[in-house]
C-alpha positions as CSV (number, residue, x, y, z in Angstrom):
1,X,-0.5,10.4,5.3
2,X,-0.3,6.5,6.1
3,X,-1.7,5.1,9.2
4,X,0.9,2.7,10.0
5,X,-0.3,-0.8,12.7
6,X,-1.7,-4.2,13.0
7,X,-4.8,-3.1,10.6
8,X,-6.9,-5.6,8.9
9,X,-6.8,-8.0,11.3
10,X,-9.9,-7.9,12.6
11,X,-8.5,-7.2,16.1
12,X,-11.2,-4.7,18.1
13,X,-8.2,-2.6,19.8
14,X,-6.6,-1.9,16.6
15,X,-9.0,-1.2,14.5
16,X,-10.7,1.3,17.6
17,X,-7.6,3.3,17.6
18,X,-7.4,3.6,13.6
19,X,-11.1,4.7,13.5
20,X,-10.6,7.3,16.5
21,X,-7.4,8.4,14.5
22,X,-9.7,9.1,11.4
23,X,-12.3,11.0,12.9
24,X,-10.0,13.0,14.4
25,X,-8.9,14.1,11.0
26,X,-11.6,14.1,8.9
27,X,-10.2,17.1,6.5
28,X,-6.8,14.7,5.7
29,X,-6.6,12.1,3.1
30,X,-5.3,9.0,5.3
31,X,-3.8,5.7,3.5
32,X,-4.0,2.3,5.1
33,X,-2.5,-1.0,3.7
34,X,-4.3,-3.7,5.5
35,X,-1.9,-6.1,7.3
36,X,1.2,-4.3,6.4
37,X,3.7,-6.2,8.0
38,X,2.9,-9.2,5.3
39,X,3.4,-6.8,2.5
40,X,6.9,-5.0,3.2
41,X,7.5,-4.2,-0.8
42,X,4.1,-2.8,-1.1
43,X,4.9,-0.8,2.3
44,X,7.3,1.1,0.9
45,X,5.3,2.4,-2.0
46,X,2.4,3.5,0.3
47,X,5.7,5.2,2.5
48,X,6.4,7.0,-1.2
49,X,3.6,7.8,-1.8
50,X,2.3,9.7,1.2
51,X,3.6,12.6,3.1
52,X,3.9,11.6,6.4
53,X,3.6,8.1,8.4
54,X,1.9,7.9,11.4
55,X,1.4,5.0,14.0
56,X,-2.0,6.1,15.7
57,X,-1.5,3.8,19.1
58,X,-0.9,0.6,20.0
59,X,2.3,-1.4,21.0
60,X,3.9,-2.5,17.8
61,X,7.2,-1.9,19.0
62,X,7.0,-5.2,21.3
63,X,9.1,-8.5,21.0
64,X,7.4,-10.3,23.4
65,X,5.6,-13.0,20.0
66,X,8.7,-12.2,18.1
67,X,11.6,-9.4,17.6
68,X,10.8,-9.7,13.3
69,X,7.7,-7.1,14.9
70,X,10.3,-4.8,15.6
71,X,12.5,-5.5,12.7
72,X,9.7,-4.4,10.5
73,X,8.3,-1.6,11.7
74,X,12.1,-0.1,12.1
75,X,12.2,-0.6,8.8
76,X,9.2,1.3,8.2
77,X,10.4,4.0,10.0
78,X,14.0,4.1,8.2
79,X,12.3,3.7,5.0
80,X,10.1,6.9,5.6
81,X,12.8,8.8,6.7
82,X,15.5,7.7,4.0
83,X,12.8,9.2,1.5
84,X,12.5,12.2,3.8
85,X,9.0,11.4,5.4
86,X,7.9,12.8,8.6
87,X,7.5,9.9,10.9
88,X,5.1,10.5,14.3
89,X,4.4,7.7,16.6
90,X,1.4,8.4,18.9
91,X,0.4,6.8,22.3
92,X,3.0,3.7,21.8
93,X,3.4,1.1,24.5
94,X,7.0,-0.1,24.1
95,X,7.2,-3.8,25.5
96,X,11.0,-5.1,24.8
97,X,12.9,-7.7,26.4
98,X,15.8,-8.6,23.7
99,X,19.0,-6.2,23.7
100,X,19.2,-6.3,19.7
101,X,15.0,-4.9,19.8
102,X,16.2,-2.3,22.4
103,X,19.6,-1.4,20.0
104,X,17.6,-0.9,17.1
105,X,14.4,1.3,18.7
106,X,17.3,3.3,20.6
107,X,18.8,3.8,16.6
108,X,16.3,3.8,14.8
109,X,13.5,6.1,16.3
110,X,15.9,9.2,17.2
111,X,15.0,10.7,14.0
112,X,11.1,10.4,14.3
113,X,9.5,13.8,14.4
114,X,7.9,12.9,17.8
115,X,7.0,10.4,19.6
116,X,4.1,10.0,22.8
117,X,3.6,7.2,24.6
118,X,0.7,6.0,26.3
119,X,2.0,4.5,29.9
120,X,4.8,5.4,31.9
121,X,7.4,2.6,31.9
122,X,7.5,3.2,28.2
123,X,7.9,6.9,28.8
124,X,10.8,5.8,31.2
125,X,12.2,3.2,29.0
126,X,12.5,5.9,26.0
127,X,14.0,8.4,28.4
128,X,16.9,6.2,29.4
129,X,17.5,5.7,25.8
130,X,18.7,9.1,25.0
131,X,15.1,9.9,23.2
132,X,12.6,12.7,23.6
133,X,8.9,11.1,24.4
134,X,5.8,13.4,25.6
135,X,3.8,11.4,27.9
136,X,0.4,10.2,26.7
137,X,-2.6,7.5,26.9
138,X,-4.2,5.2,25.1
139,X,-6.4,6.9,22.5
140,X,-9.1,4.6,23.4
141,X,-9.6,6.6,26.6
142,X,-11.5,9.2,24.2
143,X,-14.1,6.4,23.5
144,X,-17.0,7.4,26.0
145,X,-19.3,4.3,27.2
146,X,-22.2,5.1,29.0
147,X,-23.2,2.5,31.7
148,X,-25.6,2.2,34.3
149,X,-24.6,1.3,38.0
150,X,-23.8,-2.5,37.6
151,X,-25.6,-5.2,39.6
152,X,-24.0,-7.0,42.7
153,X,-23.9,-9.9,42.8
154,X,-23.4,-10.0,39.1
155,X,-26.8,-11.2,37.0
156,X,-24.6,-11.2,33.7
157,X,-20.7,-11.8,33.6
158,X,-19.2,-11.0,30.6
159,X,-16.2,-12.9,29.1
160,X,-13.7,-11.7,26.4
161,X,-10.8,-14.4,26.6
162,X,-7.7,-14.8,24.8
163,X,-4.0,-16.6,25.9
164,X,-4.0,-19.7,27.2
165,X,-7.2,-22.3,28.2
166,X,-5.2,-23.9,30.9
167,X,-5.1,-20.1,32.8
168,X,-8.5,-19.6,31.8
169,X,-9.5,-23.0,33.5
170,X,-8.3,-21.9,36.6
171,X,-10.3,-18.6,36.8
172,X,-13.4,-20.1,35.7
173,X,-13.2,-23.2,38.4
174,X,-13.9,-20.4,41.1
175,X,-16.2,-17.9,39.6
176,X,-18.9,-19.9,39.2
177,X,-18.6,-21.1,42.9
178,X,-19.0,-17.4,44.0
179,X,-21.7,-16.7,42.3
180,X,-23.8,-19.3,40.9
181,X,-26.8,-17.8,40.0
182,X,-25.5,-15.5,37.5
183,X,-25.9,-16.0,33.8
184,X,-22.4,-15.8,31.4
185,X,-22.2,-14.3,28.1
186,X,-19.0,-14.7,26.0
187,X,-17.7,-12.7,23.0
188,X,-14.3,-12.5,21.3
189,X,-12.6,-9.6,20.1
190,X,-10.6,-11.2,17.1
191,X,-11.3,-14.0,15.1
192,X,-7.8,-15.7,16.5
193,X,-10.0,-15.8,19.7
194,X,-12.7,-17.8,18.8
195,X,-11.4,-21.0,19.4
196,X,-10.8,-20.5,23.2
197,X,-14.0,-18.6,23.3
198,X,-15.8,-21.7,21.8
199,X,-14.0,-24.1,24.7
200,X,-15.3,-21.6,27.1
201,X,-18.5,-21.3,26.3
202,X,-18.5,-25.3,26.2
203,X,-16.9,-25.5,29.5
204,X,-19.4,-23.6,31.5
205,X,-22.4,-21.9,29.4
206,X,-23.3,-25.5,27.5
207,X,-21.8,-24.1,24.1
208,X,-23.9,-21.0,23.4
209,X,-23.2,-18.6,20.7
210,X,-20.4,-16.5,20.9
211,X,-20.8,-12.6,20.4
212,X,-18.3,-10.8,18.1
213,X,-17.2,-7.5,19.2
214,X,-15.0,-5.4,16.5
215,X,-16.5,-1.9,16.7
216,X,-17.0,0.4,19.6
217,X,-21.0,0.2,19.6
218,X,-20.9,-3.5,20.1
219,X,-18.2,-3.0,23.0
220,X,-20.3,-0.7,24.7
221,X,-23.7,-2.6,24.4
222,X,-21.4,-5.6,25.9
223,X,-20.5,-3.7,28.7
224,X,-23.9,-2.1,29.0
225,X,-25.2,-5.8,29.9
226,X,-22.5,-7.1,31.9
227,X,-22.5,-6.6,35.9
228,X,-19.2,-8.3,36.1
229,X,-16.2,-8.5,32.9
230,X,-13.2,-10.8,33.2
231,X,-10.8,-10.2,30.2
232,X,-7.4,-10.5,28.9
233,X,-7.5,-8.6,25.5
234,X,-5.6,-5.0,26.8
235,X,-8.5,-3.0,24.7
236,X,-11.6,-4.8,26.3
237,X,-10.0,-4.2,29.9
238,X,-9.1,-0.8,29.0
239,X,-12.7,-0.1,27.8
240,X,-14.1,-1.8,31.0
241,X,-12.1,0.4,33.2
242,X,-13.1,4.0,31.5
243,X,-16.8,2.9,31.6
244,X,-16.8,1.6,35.5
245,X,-17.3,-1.8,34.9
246,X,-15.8,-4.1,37.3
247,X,-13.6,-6.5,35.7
248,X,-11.1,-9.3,36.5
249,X,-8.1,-9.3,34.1
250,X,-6.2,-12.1,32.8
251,X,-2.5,-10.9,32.4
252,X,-1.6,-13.2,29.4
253,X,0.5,-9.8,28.0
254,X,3.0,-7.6,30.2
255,X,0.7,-4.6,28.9
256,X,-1.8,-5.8,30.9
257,X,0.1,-5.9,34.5
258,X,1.5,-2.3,33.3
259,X,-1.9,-0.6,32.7
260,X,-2.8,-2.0,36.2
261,X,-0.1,-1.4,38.1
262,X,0.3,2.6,36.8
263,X,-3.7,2.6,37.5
264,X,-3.5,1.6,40.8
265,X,-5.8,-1.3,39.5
266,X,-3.8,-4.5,41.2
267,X,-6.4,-6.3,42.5
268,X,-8.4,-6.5,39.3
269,X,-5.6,-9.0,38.3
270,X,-7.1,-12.4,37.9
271,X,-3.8,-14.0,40.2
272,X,-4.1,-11.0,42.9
273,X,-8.0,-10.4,43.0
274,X,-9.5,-10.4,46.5
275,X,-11.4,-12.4,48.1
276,X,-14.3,-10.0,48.8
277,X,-14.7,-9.5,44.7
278,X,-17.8,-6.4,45.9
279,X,-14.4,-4.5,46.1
280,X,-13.9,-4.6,42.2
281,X,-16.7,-2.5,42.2
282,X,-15.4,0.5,43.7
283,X,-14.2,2.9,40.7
284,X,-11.0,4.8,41.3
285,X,-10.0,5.3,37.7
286,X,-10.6,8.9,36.4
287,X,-11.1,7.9,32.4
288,X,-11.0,12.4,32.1
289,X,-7.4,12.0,33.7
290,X,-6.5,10.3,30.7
291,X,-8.2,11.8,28.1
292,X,-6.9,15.2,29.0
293,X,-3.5,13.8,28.8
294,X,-3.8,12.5,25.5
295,X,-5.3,15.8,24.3
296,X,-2.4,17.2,24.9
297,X,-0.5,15.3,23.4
298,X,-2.3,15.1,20.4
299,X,-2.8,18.4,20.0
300,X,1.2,18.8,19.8
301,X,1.3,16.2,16.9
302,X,-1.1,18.3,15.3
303,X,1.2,21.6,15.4
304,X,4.2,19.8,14.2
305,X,1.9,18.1,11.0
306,X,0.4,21.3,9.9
307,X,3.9,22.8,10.7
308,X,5.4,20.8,7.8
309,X,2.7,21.7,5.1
């Protein structure tokens, strides 16, 4: 089968769902073409060749950078199709704001084979568009990462940024403030992070090295060390929240407020966060909530796949 996503970027979310998707099925043969969306000709002979296509997770089905991310992976799934390839799109997160991107998922996906999504306004969304989708999570819930009770106030505050320095600024004016005897440690996710990681780091921890995090080990010895994470990649946040690690997050994408919002997580947002921050570190997230709901869902995908052989 191919694994269809933003692989090969070097992005830590992505390439933790793809390598969850692939232990999961250790006995199939699963094809990747790394950053697919430059190579559409080559696309379609990896769709040929394969008997299925499968979208592990993610959001790729978002305009919010551009609709030509929609474009292209509707044409992935018409392509598969067309040559009369199962198409199953697991745990999705459906972020789309143009009518034409909403026209062409409402077309296009009807004939996938299933679909599950991984948060409820996309559940809703999919619904209202005349399309069968099994509620889900984000497979990244099945990542288990240990942690020991974090320290208060915060010794270590951990920093994963991305978006814009100007928001980041802001944050970073008043953390210090509250707790000024703490020691920072920053790491990026994806190398197109590095740059605001590196003004960071200049800005309030005299330019020391930054940490790269793009496999689940070096998340979780991150997290391990860090009393304290404010974030803005959805993955890291995500991550923080399953192991119990209070975090601030930095809404730079709508998947970020989302997650929150349907996690009763508000006040972890960096513009809403209270003023007592010792409140972040109460944990009212069940990570086995969500696991147990993407089990499920998975386990149906799995029925319908070996259905077809």
């Amino acid at each position: 089968m191919l694994a269809a996503g933003y692989f090969g970027y070097g992005n830590f979310g992505d390439e933790l769902i793809l390598d969850i998707f692939r232990q999961r099925l250790k006995n199939f043969e699963i094809a990747v073409l790394p950053k697919m969306a430059k190579h559409p000709a080559k696309t379609l002979f990896y769709i040929l060749s394969s008997d299925a296509v499968v979208f592990p997770g993610g959001s790729v089905f978002q305009d919010e950078t551009s609709i030509g991310n929609v474009l292209f992976w509707c044409y992935v799934v018409l392509a598969a199709r067309i040559s009369g390839k199962p198409v199953f799109l697991l745990d999705q997160g459906f972020e789309l704001k143009k009518k034409l991107s909403v026209f062409l998922v409402k077309t296009i996906l009807k004939n996938a084979s299933m679909i599950s999504t991984r948060d409820k306004s996309s559940l809703k969304l999919l619904r209202k568009l005349g399309l069968n989708p099994v509620e889900s999570a984000d497979a990244a819930f099945r990542a288990e990462i240990p942690r020991e009770k974090p320290n208060y106030p915060p010794k270590k505050i951990g920093i994963i940024p991305r978006g814009n320095f100007a928001q980041w600024e802001k944050i970073l004016s008043k953390i210090p403030k509250k707790f000024p005897g703490s020691d920072f440690e920053i790491a990026a996710v994806s190398p197109q992070d590095k740059k605001i990681a590196e003004k960071i780091s200049k800005k309030i921890s005299n330019g020391e090295k930054i940490k790269k995090i793009r496999r689940l080990d070096e998340m979780s010895r991150f997290l391990k060390n860090t009393d304290l994470l404010i974030a803005a990649p959805f993955h890291a946040v995500l991550c923080a929240a399953a192991s119990g690690t209070p975090f601030i997050a930095v809404g730079y994408s709508a998947k970020i407020e989302k997650f929150l919002a349907e996690t009763g997580l508000e006040n972890r947002l960096a513009e809403r966060m209270p003023e007592d921050l010792k409140l972040l570190y109460k944990k009212p997230l069940n990570p086995n909530f969500y696991r147990m709901l993407e089990e499920s869902s998975f386990q149906i995908f799995l029925n319908l796949l070996q259905n077809r052989k």
